[in-house]
N, C-alpha and C positions, 0 to 999 in steps of 0.2 A: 601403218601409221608412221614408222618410222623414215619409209621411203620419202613422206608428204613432210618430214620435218627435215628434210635432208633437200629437199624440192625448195623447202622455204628460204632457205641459209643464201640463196642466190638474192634477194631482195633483202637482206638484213644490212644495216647502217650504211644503205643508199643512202642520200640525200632526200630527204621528203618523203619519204616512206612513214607511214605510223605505225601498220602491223600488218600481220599476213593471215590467211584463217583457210579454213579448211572445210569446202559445203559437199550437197551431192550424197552420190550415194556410197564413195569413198568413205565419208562421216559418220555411214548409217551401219548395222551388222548384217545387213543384205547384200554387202559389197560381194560381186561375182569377177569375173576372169576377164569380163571385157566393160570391165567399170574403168574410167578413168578418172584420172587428181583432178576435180575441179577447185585453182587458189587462186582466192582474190588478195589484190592488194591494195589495203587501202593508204591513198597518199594525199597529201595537202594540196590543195584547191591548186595551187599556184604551181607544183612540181607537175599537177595534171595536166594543165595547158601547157607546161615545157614541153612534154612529153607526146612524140610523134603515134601519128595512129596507129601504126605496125607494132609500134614496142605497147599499146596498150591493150592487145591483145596478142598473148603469144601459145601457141603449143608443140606440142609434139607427137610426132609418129612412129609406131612402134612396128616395124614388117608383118610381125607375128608367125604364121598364122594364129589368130586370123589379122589380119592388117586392123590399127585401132589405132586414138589419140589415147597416146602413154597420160600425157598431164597438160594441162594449161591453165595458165595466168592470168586472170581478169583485173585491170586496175579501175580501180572506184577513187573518185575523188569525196572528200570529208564529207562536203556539204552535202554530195547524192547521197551520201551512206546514211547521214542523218536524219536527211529530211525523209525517210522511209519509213520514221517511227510512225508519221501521220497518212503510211499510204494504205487504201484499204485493199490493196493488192495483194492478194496468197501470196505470189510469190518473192514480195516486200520481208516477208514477214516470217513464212516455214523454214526456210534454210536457217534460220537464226536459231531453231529450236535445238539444232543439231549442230551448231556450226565448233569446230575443232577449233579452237585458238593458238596459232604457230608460233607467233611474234607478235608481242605487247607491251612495248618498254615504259609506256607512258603508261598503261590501263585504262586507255581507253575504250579498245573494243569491247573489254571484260564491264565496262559499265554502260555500255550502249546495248549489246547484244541481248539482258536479258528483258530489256525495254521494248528491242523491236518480235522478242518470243513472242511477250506478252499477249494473248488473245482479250480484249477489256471484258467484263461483263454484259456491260451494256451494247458489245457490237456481239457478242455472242447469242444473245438475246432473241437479238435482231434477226442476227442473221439463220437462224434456228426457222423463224418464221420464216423468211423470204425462199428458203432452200427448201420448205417443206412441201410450201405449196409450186414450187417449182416442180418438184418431184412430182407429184400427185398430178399437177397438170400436162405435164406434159408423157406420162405413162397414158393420161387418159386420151390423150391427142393418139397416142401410139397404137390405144385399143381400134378407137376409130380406122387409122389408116391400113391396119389389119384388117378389117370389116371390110375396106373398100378395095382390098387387095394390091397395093400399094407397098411391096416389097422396099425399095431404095428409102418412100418416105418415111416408115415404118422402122427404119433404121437410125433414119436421121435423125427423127423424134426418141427414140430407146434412147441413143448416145446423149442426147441433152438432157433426155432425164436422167439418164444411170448419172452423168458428169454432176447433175444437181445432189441426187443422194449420198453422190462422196463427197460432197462439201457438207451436207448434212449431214450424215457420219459421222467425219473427224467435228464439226464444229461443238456437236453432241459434245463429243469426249475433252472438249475444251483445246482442242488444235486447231490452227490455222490448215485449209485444205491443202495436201499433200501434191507433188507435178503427178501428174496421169500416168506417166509412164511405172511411178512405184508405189502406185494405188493402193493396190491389193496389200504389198506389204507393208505399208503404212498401217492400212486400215486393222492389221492383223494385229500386229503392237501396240495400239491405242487400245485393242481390247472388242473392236468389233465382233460378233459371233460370225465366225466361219461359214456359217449357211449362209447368211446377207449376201456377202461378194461372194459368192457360190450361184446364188439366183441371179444374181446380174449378169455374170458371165455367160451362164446357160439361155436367161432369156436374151439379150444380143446375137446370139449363136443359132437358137433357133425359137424366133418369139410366137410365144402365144395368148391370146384372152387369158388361160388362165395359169398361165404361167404369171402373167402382169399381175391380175388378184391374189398370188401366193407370192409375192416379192411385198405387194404390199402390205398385205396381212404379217407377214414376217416383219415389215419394219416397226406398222403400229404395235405388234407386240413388244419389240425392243423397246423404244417409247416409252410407252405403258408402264415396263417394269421399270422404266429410269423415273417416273413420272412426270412423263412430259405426254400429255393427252393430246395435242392437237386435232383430231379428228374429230373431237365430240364438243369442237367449238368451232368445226370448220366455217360456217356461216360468218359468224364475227372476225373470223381473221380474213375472212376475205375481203370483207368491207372493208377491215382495215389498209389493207394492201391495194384496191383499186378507190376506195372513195375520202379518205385521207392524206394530207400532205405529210404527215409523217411517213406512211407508208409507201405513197408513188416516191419519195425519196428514198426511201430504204431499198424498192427493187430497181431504180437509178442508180446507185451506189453498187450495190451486192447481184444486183438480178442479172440473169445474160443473156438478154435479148434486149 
C-alpha cells in the first residue's frame, strides 16, 4: 500500500485533479506477485477535455521476470464518476466496495464512494430473481446439450450459467458481482461455502448430468438455509420474468442475453 501512496504523490496539487484512489486487486488481501496498481484519477470535467489521450491513460512496465504492468493511471472525469451511482453495471459499482482512497482534499470521493458501494434493496431483490433463474436455465440448457453430445455447446451454456450463479452468489451476500477473473476469491470472503465454487470448477472441467443436479442441490440448500426458497415458487417467478413488464425489464436490465 505504501508503494500505491507513493504512486499517488505524482498526481497530487496538479491542477484539476480532485483525488486519486486505489481499485483492483492491489486493494483486495488476495494481492499476488503479478497483481498490478490499478489508480484512477479522478479530475474536473474541464481539466479532462485539456488533457490529451496518451496522458489519460498511462502505465508501467516492469522486466521482471516475469515481464508485467508495475502500475497505471486511469483518469475519470467528475461527471463519469458520478453518474455511475445510477449505472446498473457490476462493474460501476464493485471496485468501490474496496476502493483505497489516496488523495481527497475536498472529500469528495470519501462521500461519493460509499454511495456507488451501496447494493439498494430493491435492485438486490431483483436481481436475486433474475440470476436465479438464469442459473437454473441455463444448467438446464447444459444438461440438454450433454444428452445431444455437444461438447463446445455444453461448455458455452456451463459458462453462462456458472457466470449467472456468481452474480447470484455475491448478490445473496448483499455484493455487487465481483470481475471474473477474482471470482473464486471474492466469493470466498463474502462467506460463500467452499463446495459451491468447488462444484463449478469441477463441473466446467468435466460436466455431467449429475454433477449439474449436485451443484444445484448444493445451491438450493444454501438458499434454503438463508431463507431464500425460490424453487418451491418457481412457477410464479417465471411468469413473473417472462409474462410481466416488470420482469421483461428486470432481465433487460440485469439478464445477459
Amino acid at each position: 500500500m505504501e508503494h500505491a501512496r507513493e504512486l499517488a504523490q505524482r498526481y497530487v496539487g496538479r491542477p484539476g485533479v480532485i483525488g486519486v484512489y486505489l481499485v483492483g486487486s492491489a486493494s483486495r488481501p488476495f494481492r499476488d506477485r503479478i497483481s498490478d496498481y490499478d489508480l484512477e484519477v479522478a479530475v474536473e470535467d474541464e481539466a479532462y477535455e485539456r488533457t490529451g489521450l496518451e496522458e489519460r491513460h498511462v502505465f508501467a512496465i516492469e522486466d521482471g521476470p516475469p515481464r508485467r504492468v508495475d502500475h497505471e493511471f486511469y483518469l475519470r472525469p467528475w461527471s463519469e464518476l458520478a453518474a455511475m451511482e445510477r449505472s446498473p453495471l457490476d462493474l460501476d459499482h464493485y471496485p468501490f466496495q474496496h476502493a483505497v482512497i489516496l488523495h481527497d482534499p475536498q472529500r469528495l470521493l470519501g462521500e461519493l464512494f460509499p454511495r456507488l458501494a451501496a447494493l439498494p434493496a430493491e435492485v438486490q431483490a431483483t436481481r436475486v430473481r433474475v440470476h436465479y433463474l438464469e442459473t437454473v436455465f441455463a444448467l438446464g440448457r447444459a444438461a440438454k446439450c450433454l444428452d445431444r453430445g455437444s461438447d463446445l455447446a455444453t461448455r458455452l451454456v456451463l459458462g453462462e450459467g456458472l457466470v449467472a450463479l456468481t452474480k447470484l452468489l455475491a448478490v445473496v451476500c448483499g455484493s455487487w458481482a465481483p470481475t471474473r477473473h477474482w471470482a473464486a476469491e471474492e466469493l470466498r470472503l463474502l462467506g460463500v461455502p467452499e463446495e459451491i465454487p468447488a462444484r463449478m470448477a469441477a463441473l466446467l472441467s468435466a460436466p455431467t448430468p449429475q454433477g449439474i443436479k449436485e451443484l444445484l442441490g448444493a445451491v438450493h440448500a444454501w438458499l434454503d438455509h438463508g431463507g431464500i426458497s425460490l424453487d418451491r415458487d418457481r412457477t410464479n417467478l417465471i411468469r413473473w420474468a417472462f409474462l410481466t413488464a416488470e420482469g421483461k425489464a428486470a432481465f433487460r436490465t440485469w439478464g445477459a442475453r
